[in-house]
C-alpha positions in Angstrom: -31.0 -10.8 6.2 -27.4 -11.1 6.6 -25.6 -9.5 4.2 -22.4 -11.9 2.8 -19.2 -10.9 1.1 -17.4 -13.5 -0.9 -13.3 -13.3 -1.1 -12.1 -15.3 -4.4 -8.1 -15.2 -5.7 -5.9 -17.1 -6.5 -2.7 -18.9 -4.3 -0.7 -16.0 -2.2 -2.9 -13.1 -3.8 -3.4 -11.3 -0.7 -6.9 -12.4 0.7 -6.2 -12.9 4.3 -4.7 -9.7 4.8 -8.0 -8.2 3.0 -9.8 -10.4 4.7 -8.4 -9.1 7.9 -8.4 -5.6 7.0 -12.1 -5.7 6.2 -12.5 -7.7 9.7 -10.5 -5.0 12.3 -12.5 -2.2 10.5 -16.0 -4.0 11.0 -15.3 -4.5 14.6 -14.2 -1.3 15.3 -17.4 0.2 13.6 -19.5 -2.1 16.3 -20.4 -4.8 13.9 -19.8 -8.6 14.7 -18.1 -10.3 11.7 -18.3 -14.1 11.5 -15.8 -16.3 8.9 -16.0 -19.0 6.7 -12.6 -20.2 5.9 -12.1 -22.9 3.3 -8.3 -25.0 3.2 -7.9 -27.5 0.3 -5.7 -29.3 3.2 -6.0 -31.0 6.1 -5.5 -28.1 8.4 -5.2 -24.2 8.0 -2.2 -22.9 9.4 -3.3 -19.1 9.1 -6.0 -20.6 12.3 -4.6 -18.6 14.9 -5.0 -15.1 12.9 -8.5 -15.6 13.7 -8.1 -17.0 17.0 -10.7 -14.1 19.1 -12.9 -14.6 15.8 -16.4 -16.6 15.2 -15.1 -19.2 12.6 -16.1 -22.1 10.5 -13.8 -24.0 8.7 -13.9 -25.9 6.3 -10.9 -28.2 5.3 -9.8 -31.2 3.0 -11.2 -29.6 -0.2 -12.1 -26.6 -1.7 -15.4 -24.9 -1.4 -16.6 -25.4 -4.7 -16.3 -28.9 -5.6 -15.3 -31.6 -3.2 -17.2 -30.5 -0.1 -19.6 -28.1 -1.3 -22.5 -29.7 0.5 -20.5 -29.3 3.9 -20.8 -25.2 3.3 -24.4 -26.1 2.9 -24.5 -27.8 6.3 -22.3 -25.3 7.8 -24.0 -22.4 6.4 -27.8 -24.1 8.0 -26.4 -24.8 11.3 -24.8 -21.3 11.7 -28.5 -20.0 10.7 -30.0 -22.2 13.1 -28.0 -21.3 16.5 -27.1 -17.2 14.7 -30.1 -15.8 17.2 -28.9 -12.4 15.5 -25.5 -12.3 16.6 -24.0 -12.2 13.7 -24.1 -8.8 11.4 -21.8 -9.7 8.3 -20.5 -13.2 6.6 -17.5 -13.1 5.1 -16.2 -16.4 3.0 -12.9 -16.6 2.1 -12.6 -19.5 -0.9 -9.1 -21.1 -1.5 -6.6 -20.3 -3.9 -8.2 -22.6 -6.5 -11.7 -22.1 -6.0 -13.9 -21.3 -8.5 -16.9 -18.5 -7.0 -19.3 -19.8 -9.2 -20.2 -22.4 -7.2 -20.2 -20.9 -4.1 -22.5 -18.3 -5.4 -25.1 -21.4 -6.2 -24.6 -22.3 -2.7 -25.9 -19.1 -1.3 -28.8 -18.8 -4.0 -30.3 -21.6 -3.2 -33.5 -22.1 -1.1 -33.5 -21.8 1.7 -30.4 -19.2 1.9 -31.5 -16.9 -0.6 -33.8 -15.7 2.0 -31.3 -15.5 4.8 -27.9 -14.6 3.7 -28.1 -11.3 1.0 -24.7 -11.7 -1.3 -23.4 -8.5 -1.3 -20.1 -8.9 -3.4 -17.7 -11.0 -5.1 -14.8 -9.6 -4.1 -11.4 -10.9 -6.4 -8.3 -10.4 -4.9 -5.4 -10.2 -8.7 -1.8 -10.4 -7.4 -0.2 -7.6 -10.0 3.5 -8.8 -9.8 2.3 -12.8 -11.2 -0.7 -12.4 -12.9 0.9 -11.7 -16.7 2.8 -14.9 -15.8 -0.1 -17.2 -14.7 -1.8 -16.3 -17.9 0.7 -16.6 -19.9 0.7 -19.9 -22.4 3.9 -20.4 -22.3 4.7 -19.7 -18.1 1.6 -21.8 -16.4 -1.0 -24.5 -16.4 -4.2 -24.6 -18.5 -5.9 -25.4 -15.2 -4.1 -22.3 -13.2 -5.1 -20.2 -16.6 -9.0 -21.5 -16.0 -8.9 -21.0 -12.4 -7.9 -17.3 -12.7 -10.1 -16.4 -15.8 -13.2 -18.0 -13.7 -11.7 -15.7 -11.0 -11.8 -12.9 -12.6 -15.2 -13.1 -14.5 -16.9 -13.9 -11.3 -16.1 -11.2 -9.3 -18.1 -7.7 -9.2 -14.9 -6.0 -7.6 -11.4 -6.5 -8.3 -8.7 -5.4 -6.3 -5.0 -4.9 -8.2 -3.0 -5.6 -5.2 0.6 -5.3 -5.0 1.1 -3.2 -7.2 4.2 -1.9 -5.4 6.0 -4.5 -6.8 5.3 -3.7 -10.8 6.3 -0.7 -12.8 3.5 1.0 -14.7 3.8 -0.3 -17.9 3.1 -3.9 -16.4 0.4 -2.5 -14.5 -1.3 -1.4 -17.3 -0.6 -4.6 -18.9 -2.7 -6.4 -16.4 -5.6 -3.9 -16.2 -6.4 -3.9 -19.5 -6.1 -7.7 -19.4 -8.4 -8.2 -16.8 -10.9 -5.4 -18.6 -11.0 -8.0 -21.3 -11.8 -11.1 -18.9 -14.0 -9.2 -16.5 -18.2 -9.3 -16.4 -19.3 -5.7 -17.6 -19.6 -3.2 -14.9 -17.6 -4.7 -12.7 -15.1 -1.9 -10.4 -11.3 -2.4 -10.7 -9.6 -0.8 -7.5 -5.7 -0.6 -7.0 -3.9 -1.2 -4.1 -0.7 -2.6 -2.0 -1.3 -4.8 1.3 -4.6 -4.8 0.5 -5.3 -1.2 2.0 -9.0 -0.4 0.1 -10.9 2.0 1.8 -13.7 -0.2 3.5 -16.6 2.0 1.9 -15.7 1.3 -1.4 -14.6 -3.0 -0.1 -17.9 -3.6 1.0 -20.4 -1.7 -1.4 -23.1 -3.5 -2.2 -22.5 -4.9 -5.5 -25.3 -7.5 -6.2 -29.2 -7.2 -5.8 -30.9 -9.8 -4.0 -34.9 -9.8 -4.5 -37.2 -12.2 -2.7 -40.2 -10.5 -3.3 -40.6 -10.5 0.4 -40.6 -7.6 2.8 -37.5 -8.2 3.9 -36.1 -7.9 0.6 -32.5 -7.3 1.0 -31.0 -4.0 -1.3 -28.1 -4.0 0.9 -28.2 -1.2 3.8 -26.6 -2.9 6.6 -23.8 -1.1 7.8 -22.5 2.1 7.4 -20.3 0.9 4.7 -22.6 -0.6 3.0 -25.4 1.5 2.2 -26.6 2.9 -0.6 -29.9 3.9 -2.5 -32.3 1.5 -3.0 -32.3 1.6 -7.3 -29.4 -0.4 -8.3 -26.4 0.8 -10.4 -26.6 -0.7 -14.6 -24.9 -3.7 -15.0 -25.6 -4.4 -11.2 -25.7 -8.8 -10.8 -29.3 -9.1 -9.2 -30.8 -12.1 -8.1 -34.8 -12.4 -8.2 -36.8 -15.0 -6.5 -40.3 -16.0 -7.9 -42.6 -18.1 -6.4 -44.3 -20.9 -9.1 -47.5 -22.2 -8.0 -48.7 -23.6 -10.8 -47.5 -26.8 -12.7 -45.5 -25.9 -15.9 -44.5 -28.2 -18.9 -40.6 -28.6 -18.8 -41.1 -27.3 -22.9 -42.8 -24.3 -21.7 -40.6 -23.3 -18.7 -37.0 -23.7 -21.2 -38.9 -21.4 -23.8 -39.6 -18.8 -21.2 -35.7 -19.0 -20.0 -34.6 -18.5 -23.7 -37.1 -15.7 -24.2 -35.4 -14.0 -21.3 -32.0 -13.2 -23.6 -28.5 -12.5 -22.7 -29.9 -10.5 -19.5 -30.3 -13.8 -17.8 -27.2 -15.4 -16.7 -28.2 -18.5 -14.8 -31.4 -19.7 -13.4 -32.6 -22.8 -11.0 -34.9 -23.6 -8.7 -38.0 -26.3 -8.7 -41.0 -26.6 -10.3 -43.9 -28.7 -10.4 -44.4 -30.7 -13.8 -47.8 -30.6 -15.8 -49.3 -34.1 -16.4 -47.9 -36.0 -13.4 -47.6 -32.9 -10.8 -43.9 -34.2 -10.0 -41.3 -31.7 -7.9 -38.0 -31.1 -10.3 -35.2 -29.2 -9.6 -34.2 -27.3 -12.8 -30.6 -25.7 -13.7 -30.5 -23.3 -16.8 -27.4 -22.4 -18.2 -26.1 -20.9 -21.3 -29.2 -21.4 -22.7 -29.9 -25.7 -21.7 -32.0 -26.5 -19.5 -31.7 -29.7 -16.7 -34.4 -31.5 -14.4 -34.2 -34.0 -12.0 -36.5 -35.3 -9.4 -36.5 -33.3 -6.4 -34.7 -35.3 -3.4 -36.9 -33.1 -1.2 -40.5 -31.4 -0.7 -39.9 -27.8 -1.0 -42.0 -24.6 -2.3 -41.7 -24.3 -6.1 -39.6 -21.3 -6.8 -37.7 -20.0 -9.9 -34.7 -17.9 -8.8 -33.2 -15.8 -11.7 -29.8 -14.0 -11.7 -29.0 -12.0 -14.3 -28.1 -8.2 -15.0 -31.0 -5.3 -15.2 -34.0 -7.9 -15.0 -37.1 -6.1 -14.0 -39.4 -8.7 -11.3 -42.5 -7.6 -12.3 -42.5 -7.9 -15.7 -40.7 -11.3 -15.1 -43.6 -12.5 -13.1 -46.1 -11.1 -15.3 -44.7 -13.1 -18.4 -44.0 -16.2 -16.0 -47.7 -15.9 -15.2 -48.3 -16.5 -18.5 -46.8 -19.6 -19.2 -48.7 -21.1 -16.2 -51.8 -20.7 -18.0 -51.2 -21.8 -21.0 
């Protein structure tokens, strides 16, 4: 699997220079990098930082709306031609992308299986974050943008903090304890300088059930033991064989509690045997007919959820 490191922040932030940072120290530890880029415009005028890099772009839109099913097609056709010469994926949203959705994007089947998510790295700029949160200085929308931001992310970097004093420092931490998901790391820093090991720990858990069950030692940066760390984001893929009643299936999903973040996937209905996609979210549950034949799966993201007594209770709602 490949492993994949997700770069969110808001508008002049600091992730390209990260981004780069974390790119010359890959290379120089012999492992080949490759880029997604995202530009809500028509072009992206930081192109030619990248110029001796493997890139896709992606332009007129931001990731996680307007052309979120061109990631998926770029995302398949780099898998298709990769041949394993690519170690590590870095994604770098735009300013106003929300992670969330790019995070569905590399859950879903098939890419669950393919590319491991490693972290979601958010990038706070320190001298303008009081003021974009404030009521009475920004937007409601720039106010959603950076508290989606922020509770996404597993790691956030304080940059430029050069440029505050330390009372407004401390300000913003303890702003961004409130906002943040539990256990996620804040780091501090100016130009972006993190030390590498601590960038690119692994951060999220990504179980297939398969051999090849990624836990995230693929570089020396990035390894670590195989347990994961409390409050660790995991995501767990179990395969449904059996037909399970759309009733059924949401009462299992409640049962799971508050350790269950977000769950989709497809399943085969009882009674008529039809393929659904399902989303579950904040406890609702959503079907449609499946646009296409795939293997029923359920794939469950959530913090300290245990696969085997998952599939054991799963198991038992299939033979009801």
């Amino acid at each position: 699997m490949i492993p994949v490191y997700l770069f969110s922040g808001f508008l002049g932030s600091g992730k390209t220079t990260v981004l780069l940072n974390v790119l010359n120290q890959l290379k120089e530890d012999g492992l080949r990098p490759a880029i997604v880029l995202n530009e809500a415009g028509e072009m992206n005028v930081e192109k030619e930082l990248f110029a001796n890099e493997t890139v896709v772009e992606l332009l007129n839109g931001c990731i996680c709306c307007t052309i979120q099913d061109d990631l998926k097609a770029e995302l398949q056709r780099f898998l298709t031609i990769n041949d394993r010469s690519v170690d590590v994926l870095l994604i770098e949203g735009t300013g106003i992308a929300n992670p969330r959705e790019i995070i569905e994007v590399l859950t879903d089947p098939p890419f669950i299986e393919q590319l491991a998510l490693q972290s979601v790295i958010g990038i706070i700029d320190a001298s303008r974050y009081l003021e974009y949160r404030s009521l009475f200085s920004s937007s409601k929308e720039i106010r959603a943008v950076l508290k989606e931001q922020v509770a996404e992310s597993t790691l956030l970097l304080l940059n430029k903090q050069d440029l505050v004093d330390g009372r407004t420092l401390h300000k913003v931490e303890e702003k961004l304890k409130k906002d943040k998901k539990p256990g996620a790391t804040i780091l501090f820093c100016s130009y972006g300088k993190v030390p590498t090991e601590e960038l690119l720990k692994p951060r999220i858990k990504v179980d297939t059930g398969k051999d090849h069950a990624y836990s995230g030692e693929a570089s020396s940066h990035a390894s670590h033991s195989h347990h994961h760390h409390h409050h660790d984001i995991q995501a767990i893929k179990l395969d449904l064989e059996q037909p399970v009643t759309e009733k059924e299936l949401q009462r299992w999903l409640i049962d799971q509690g508050d350790q269950l973040i977000r769950a989709k996937g497809y399943v085969r209905l009882q009674g008529n045997d039809l393929l659904v996609h399902f989303q579950y979210a904040s406890k609702q549950l959503s079907v449609r007919k499946s646009k296409e034949e795939v293997p029923p799966c359920l794939i469950l993201i959530g913090v300290d959820l245990n696969r085997e007594t998952l599939a054991k209770s799963l198991h038992t709602v299939t033979n009801v």
